[in-house]
GUVEX-87403 format. One record per atom (N, C-alpha, C): z, y, x. Coordinates in pm, whole numbers, plus 32768, in hexadecimal, padded with zeros to 4 digits. Example, Ala and Ser with C-alpha at 12.3 -4.5 7.8 and 13.67 -1.06 7.14 Angstrom:
2
830C7DC78527830C7E3E84CE830C7EB6852882C47F1F850582CA7F96855783138003850A
This chain:
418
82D27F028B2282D87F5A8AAE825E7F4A8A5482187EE68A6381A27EB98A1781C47EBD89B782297E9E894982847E6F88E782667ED7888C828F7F5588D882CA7FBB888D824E7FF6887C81DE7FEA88B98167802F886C81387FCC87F9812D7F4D880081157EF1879A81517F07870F81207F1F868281467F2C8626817E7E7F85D781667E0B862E81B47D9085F0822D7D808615824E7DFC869082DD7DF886B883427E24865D82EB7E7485F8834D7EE6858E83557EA4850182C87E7584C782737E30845B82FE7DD9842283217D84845B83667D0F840C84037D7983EF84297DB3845084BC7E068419848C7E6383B5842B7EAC83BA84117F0E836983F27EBB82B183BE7E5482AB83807E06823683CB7DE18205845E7DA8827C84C27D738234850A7DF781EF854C7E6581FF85877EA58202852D7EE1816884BF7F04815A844A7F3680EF84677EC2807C84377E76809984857DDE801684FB7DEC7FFE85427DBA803E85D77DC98013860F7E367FDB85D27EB5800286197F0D7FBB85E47F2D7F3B853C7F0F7F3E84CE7F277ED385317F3B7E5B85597EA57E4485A57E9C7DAA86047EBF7D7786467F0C7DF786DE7F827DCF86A57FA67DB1862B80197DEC861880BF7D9A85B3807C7D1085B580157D0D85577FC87C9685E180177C2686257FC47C21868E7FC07BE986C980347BA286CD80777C4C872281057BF98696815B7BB8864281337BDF85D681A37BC085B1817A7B4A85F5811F7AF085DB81267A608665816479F786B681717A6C874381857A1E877C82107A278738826B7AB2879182D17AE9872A832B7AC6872883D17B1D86DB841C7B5C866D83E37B9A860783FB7B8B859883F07C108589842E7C86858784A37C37854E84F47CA285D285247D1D866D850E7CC486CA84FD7D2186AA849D7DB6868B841D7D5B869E83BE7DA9862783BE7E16859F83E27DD9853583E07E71854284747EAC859884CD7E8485C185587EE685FD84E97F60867084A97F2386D784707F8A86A184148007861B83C97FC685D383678016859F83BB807485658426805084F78451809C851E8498812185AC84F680F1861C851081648628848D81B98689846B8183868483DB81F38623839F823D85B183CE81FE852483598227852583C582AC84F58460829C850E84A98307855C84E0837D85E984AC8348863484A483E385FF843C83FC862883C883ED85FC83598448858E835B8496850D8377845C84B6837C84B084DD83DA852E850E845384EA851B849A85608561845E85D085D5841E85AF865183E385FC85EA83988642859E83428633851382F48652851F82F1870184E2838A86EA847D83AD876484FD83E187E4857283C587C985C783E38814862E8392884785F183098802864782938857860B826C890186658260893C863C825D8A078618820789ED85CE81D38A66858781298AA385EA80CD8A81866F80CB8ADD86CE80998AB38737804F8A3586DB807889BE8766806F895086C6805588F286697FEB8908862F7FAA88BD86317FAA881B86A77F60881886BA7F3287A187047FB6877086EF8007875F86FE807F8744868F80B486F3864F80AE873C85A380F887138572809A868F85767FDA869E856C7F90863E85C77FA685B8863E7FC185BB86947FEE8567868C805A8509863280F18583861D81628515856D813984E8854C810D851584A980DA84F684D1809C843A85188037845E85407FBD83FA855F803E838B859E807283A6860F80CF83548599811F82E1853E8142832E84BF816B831884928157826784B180E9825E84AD809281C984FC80B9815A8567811A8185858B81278122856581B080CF853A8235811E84BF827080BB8470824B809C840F81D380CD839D81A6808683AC81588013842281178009844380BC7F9A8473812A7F3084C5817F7F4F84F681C47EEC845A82437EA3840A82707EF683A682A87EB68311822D7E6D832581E37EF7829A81B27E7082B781467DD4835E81537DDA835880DD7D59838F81557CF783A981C67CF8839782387CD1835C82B37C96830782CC7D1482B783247CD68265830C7C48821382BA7C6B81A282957BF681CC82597B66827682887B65827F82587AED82D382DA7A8F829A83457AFC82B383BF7AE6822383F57AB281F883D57AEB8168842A7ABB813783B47A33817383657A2F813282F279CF8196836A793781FB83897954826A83D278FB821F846078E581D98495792F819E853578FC80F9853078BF80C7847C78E7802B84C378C2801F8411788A7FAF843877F47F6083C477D47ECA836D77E67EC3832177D77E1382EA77C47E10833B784F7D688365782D7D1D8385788E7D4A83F878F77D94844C78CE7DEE84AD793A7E59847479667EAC83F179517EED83BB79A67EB383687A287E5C833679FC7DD382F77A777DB183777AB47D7883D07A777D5484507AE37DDD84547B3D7E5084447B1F7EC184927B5B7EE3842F7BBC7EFE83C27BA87F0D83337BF67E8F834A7C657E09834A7C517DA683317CA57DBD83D27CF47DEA842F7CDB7E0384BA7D667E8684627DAA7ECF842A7D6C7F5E84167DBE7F8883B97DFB7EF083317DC17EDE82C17E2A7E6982E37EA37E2B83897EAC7DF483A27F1B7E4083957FAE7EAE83A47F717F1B83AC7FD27F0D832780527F0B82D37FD17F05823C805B7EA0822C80C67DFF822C80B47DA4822181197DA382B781567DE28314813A7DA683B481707E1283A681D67EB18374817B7F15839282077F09834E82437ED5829E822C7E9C824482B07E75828983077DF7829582EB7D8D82FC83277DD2836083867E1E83B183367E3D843783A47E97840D84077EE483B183D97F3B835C84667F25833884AF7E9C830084987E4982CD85037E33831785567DD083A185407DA0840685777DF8844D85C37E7A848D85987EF084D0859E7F28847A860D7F49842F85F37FB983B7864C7F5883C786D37EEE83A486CB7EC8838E87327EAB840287977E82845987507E6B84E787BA7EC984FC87CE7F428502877D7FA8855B879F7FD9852A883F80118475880F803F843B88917FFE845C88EF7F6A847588DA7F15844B896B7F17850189A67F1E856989447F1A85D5897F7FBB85ED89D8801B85A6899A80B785CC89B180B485828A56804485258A15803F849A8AC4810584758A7C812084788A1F81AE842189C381A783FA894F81C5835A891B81C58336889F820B837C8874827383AB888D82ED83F1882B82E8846A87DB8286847B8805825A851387CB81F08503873C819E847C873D816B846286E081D784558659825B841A865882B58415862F82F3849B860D82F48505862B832785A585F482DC85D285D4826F85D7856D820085DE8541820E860D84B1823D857A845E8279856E83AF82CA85B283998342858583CB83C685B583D283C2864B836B8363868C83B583658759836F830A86F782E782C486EC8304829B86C2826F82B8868B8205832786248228839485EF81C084038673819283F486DE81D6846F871081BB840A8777815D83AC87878148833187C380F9834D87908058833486E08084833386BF7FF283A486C87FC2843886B27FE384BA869A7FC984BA87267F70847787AB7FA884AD88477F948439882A7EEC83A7880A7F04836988197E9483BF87A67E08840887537E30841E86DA7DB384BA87297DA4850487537DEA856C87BB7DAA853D88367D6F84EC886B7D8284EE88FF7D22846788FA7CD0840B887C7CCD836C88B87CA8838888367C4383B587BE7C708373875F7C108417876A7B9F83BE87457B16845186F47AAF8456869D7A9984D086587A7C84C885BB7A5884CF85B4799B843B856D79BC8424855E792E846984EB78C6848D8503787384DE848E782A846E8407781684AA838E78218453831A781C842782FF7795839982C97799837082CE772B8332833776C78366838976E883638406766982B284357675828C843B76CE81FB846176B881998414767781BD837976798196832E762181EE832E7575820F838475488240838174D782A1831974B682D482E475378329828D753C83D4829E75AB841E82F9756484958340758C84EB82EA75B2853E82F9762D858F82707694860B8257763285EC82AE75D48695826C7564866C8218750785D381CF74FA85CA817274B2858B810E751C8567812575A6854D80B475E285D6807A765586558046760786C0800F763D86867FC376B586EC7FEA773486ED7F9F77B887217F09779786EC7EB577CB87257E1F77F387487E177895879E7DB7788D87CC7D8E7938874F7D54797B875F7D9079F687037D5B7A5686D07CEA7A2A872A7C7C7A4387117BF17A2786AE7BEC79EC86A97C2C795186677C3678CC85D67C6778E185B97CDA792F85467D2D793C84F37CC179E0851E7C737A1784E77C167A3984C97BAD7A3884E17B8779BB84D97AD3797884417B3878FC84827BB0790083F97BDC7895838A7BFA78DD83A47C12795283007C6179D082B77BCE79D383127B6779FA83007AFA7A0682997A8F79C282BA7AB7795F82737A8678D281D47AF178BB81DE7B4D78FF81617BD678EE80EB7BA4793E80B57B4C78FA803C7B21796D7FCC7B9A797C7FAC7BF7793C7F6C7C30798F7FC27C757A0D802F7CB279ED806D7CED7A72806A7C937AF780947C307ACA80B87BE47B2E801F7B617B567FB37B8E7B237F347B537B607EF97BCD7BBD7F147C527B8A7EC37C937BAC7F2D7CF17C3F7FC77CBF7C1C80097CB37CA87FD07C3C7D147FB57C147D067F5D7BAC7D5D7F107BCD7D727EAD7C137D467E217C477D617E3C7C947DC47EBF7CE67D967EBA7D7D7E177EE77D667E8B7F4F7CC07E907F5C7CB27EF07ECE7C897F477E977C507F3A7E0E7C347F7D7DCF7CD17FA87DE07D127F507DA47DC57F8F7DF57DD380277E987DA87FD77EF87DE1806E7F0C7D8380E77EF57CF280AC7EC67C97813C7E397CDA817D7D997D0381317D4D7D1C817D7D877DBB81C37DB97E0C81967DCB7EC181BB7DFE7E99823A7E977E5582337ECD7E4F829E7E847DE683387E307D9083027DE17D7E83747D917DC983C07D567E0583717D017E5783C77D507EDE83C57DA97F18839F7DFC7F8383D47E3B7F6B845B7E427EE484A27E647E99850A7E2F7E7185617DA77E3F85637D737E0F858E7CCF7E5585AF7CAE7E8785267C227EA685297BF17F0685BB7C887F3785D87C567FC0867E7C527F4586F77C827EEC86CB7CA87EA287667C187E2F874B7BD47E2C86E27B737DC086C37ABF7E3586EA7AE57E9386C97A5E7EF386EF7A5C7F0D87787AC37F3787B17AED7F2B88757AB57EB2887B7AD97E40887F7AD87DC888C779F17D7888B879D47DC9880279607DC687EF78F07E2D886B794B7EA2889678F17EE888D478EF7EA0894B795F7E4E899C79947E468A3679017DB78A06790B7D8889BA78A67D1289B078107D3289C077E07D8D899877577DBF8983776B7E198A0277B57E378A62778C7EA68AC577837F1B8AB977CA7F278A4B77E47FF08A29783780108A5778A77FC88A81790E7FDF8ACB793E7FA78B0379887FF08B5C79BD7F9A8BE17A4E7F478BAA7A587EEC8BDB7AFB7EAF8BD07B557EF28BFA7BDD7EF98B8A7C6E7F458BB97CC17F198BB07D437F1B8BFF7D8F7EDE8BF47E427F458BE37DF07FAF8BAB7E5A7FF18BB07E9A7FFA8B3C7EED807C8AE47F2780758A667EDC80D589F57EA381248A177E38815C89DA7DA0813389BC7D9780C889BE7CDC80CB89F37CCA80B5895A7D07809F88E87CA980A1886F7CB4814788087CEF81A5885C7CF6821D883A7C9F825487E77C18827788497B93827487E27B66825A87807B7381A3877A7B5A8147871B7BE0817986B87C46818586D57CB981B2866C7C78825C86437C738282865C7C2782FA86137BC9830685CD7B3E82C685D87AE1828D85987B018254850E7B6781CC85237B8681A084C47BCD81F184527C26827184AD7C94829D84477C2482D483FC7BC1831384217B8A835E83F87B1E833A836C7AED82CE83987AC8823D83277B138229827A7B92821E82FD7BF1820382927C1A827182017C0682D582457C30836E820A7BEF8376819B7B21835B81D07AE4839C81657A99833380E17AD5829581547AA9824D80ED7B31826C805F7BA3825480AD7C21825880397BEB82C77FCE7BF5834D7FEB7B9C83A67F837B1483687F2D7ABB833D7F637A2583077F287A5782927ED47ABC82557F0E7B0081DD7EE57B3281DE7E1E7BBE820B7E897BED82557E127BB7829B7D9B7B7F82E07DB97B2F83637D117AAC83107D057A6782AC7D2C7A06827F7D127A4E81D67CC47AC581B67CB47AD3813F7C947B2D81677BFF7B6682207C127BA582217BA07B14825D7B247A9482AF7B597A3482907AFF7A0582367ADF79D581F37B027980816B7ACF7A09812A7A717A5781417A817ABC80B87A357AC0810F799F7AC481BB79AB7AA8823279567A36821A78F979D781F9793F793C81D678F17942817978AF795680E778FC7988806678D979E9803D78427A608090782F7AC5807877FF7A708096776379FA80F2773979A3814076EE7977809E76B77972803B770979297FA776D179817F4476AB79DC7F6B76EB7A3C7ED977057ACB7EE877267B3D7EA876BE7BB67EF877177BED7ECA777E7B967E3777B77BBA7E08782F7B927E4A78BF7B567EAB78B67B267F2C79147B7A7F2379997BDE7F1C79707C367F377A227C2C7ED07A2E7C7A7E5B7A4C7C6C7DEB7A677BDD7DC37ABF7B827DE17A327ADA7DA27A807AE47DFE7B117AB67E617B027AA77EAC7B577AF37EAA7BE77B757E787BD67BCD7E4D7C467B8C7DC67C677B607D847C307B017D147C657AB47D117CC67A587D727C8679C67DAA7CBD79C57DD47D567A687E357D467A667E7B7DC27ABB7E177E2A7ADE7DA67E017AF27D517E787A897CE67E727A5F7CB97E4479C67C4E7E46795A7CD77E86794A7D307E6078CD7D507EDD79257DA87F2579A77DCF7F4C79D97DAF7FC679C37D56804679DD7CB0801979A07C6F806979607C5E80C778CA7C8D805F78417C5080AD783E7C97812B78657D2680FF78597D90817D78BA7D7B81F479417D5D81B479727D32823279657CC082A578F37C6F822D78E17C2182B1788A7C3182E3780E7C7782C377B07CBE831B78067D02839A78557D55835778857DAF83B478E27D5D841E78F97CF583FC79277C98846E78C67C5184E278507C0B847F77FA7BF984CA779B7C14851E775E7CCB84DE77137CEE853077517D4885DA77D37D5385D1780A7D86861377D37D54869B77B37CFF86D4777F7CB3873C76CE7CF2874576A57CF086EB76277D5A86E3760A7E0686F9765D7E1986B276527EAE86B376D77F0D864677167F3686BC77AA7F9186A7777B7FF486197705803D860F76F1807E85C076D58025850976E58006854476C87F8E84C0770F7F40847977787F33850078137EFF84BF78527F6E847F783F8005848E787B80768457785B805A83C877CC807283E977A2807C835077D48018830277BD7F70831877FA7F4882C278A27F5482AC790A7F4A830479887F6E82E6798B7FF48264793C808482A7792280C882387959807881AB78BC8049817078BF8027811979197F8B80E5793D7F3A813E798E7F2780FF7A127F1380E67A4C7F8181447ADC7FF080FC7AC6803780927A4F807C80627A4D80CC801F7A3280827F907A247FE47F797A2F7F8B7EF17ACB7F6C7F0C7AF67F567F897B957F257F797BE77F907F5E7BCE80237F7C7C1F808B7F487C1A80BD7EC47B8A80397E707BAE80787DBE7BED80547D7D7C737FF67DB07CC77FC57D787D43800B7D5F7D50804F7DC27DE380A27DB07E1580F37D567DC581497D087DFA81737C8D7DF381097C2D7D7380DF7C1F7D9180667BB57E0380197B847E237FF37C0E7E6A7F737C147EF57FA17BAE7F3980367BD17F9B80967BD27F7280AF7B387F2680DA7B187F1A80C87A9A7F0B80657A2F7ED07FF27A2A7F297F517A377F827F6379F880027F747A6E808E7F5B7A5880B47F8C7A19809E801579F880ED807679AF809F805A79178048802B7907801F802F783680167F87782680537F3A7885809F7EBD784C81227E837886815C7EF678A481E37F0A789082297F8A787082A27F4D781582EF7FA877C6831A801B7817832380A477DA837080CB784C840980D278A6844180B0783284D98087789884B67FF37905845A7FDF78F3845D7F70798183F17F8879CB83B97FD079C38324800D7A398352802B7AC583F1806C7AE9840F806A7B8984337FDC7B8E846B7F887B4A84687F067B7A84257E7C7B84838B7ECF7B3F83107E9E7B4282DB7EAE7BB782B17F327BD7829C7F647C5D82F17F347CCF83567F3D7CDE83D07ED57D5E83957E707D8183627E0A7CF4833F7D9E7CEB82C57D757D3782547DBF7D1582027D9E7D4381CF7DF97DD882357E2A7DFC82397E797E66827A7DBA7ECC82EC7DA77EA583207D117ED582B17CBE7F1482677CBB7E70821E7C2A7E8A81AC7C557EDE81577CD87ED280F07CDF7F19810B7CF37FAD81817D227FDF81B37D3C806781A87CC3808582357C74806C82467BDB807981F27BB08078817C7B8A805980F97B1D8054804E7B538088809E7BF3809980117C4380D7801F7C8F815580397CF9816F80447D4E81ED80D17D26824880F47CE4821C81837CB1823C814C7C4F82C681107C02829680C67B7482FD80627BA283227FF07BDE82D67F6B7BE682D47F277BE2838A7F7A7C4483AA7F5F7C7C844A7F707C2384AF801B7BD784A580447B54850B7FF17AEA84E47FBF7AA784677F707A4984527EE47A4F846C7E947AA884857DFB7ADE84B47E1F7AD485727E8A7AEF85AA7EBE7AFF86197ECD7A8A865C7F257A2D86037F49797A86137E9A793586257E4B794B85BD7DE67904859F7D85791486267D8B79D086487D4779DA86BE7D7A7996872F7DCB797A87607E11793487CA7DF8788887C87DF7785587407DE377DE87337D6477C087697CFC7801872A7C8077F8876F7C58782487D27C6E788B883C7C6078BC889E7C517829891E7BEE781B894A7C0577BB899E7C2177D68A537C0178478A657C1778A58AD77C68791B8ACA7C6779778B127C9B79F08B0E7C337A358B4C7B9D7A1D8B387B287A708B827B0F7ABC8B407AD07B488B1B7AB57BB68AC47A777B748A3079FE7B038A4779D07ACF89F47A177A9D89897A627A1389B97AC779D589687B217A5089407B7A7AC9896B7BC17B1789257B717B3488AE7AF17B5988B77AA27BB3883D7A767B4388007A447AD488127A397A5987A97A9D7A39874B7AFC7A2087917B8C79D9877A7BBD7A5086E67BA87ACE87127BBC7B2486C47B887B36860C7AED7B2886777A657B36860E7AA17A91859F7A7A7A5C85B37AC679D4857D7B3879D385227BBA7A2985477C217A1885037C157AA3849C7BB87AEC84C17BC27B85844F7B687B2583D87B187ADB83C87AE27A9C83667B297A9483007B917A77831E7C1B7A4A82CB7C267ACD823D7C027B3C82697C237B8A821E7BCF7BAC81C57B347B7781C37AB77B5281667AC67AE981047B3A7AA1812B7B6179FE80DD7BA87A3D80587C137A8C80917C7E7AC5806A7C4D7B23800E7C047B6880147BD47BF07FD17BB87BA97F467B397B277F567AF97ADE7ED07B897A837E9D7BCF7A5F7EE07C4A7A387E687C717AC37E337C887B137E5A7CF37B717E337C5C7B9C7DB07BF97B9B7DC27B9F7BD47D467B877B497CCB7BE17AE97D007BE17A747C867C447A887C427CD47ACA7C907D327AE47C567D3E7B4A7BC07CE97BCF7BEE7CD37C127BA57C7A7C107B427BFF7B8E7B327BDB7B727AE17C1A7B237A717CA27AE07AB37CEB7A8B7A4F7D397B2A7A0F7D1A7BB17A3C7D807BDB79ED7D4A7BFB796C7CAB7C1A79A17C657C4C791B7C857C0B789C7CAF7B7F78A47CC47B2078417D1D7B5977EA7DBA7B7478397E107B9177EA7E357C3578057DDF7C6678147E017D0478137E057D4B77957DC57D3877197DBA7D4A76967E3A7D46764B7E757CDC765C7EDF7C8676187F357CB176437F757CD076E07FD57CE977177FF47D7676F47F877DC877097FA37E7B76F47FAA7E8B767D7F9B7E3675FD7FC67E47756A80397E43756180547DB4757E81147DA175B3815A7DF775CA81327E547627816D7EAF768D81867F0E761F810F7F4C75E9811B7FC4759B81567F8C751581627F2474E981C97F027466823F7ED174B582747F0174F182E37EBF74EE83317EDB74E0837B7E7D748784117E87744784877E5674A1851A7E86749D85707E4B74E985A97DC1748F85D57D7674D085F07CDE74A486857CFC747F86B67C847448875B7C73744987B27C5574A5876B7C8A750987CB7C7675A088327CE875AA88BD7CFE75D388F57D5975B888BF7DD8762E88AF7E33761B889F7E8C76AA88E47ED876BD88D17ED7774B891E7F0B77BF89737FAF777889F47FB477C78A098081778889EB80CE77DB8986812477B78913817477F08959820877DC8A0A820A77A78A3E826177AA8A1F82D0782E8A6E82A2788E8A4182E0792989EC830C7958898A82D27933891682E5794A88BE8321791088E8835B78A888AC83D678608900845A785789918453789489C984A27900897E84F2793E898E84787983895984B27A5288D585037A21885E84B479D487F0850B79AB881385B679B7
């Protein structure tokens, strides 16, 4: 049952299931209801889990199935939401609003960490870590039916959805396509979500194996032994994402006062001295545990100043009838080419090099292949420097834009259902 505590057992069904569906709710989430449609995700997202924790030993592929299934509230809220709040607030209070609602990502890391782990270890049952959300999805489902409205697209920008005509899919991705900043600075984030998801994976089982090396701790061979280290980290994770976050959406605030390439740079910055720290924090780990904290600290807390940014990006150089299928998009590509592999390929690399199976070689073999994610960090901050280039040009575009002589779609229905 090793399997089933392992998160690469779930990872590839769950990623597939999150992609693939990404670009339905892409789709409808430029054409329908929103807030219909992520009520509906978020239900679903919460039985399943629940259903989760109640599949027997026996019926395996059961548990993989509602795990997988898992994907389809996450796909339907995050290519969603933020193009809701992009619809009620402008400029600088849409970044305020984006940077509280991308707290969400390193805090709920974080508390999963923390949460997941006590819970199981107090229950002495994984399954119980699993009935946890569930009441809490049924929280948000109750607040996005009676608290939130769905705001008409466009209109807060003085730009009303009856003069910005829908095009076919096809159409609104031969145009993302052509959007080099979106799609440089989708590259960039994938490098955020190849490094997050490594060390959301790895970093508890790489600080264990650093202590069992230095003699802080004894060797385990059981299913809990990076518990601690998973708490620590969640905990890392929590307050860098906050420091992260509101410290990457000021400076870009200050910044933007000089230059309107402001986000962009700044998403640079915070993965180029990302880096350095993480590889301290790789290296000194063999020296001194307290030191690898500190640097991880700091540098999560340059890789978490990307997340509102990035989100804001998308939304003021793209139109708004195609922003959920902007978001799908680069939800795709950064999964697909980032957190998707990130974990099995740091995993592969350690094994390649491992020349024993003695405590040493595990934590070498390890130390060695997390490097990977210091490599990764400085492309992903070249990426975003190519966006600065065309970030000017592109968000002019965006905000002049006219519909072409393409015929569009009848949006009859769909201003119906509204």
């Amino acid at each position: 049952h090793v399997c089933i505590l392992s998160p690469l057992c779930f990872l590839p069904v769950f990623i597939c299931s999150y992609m693939f569906l990404a670009p339905v709710f892409g789709y409808l989430g430029d054409r329908y209801n929103r807030k219909y449609i992520m009520s509906g995700g978020i239900t679903f997202w919460s039985l399943v889990t629940l259903a989760s924790s109640y599949t027997p030993k026996e019926h395996f592929w059961a548990l993989l199935l509602t795990r997988g299934l898992v994907g389809v509230g996450e796909a339907s809220y995050s290519t969603i939401a933020p193009t809701i709040i992009a619809d009620l607030y402008v400029k600088s209070k849409r970044t305020n609003m984006l940077s509280i609602f991308y707290f969400a990502i390193p805090v709920g890391s974080g508390l999963g960490y923390i949460v997941g782990s006590q819970v199981s270890s107090r229950a002495k049952d994984w399954h119980w870590a699993l009935r946890v959300t569930p009441g809490l999805g049924l929280i948000a489902v109750l607040l996005l039916l009676f608290v939130v409205k769905e705001p008409k697209r466009g209109a807060v920008e003085a730009r009303p959805e009856n003069r910005l005509h829908q095009t076919s899919w096809l159409a609104d991705l031969r145009d993302l396509s052509k959007n080099r900043s979106f799609m440089l600075s989708t590259f960039g984030f994938t490098a955020v979500a190849f490094v997050t998801g490594s060390l959301a994976l790895w970093a508890p089982t790489f600080l264990f194996r650093a202590a069992v090396f230095n003699g802080e701790r004894a060797p385990c061979m059981e299913a809990h032994c990076e518990s601690s280290d998973s708490l620590i980290f969640g905990a890392i994770t929590c307050v860098t994402g906050v420091l992260g976050v509101a410290s990457g959406v000021q400076v870009s605030r200050q910044l933007r006062k000089k230059t309107a390439r402001a986000d962009p740079l700044v998403c640079a910055a915070g993965l180029l001295l990302c880096a350095p720290f993480l590889y301290l924090a790789i290296m000194f780990a063999q020296a001194s545990t307290v030191a690898t904290y500190v640097f991880i600290f700091f540098g999560e807390t340059f890789l978490s100043m990307n997340w509102a940014i990035v989100a804001d990006i998308l939304l003021y150089v793209v139109v708004p009838t195609r922003r959920s299928t902007a978001e799908a998009l680069q939800i795709v590509v950064s999964h697909l080419l980032g957190d998707a592999g990130s974990p099995y390929l740091i995993g592969v690399i350690s094994d390649s090099l491992r020349k024993n199976d003695s405590f040493l070689w595990q934590f070498r073999s390890l130390q060695f292949s997390m490097l990977l994610c210091a490599f990764v960090a400085v492309v992903g901050g070249a990426f975003f420097l190519g966006t600065a280039v065309y970030i000017e040009r592109d968000r002019e575009r965006a905000e002049n834009y006219a519909p072409t002589g393409e015929t569009p779609l009848c949006v009859v229905l769909a201003a119906d259902w509204r």
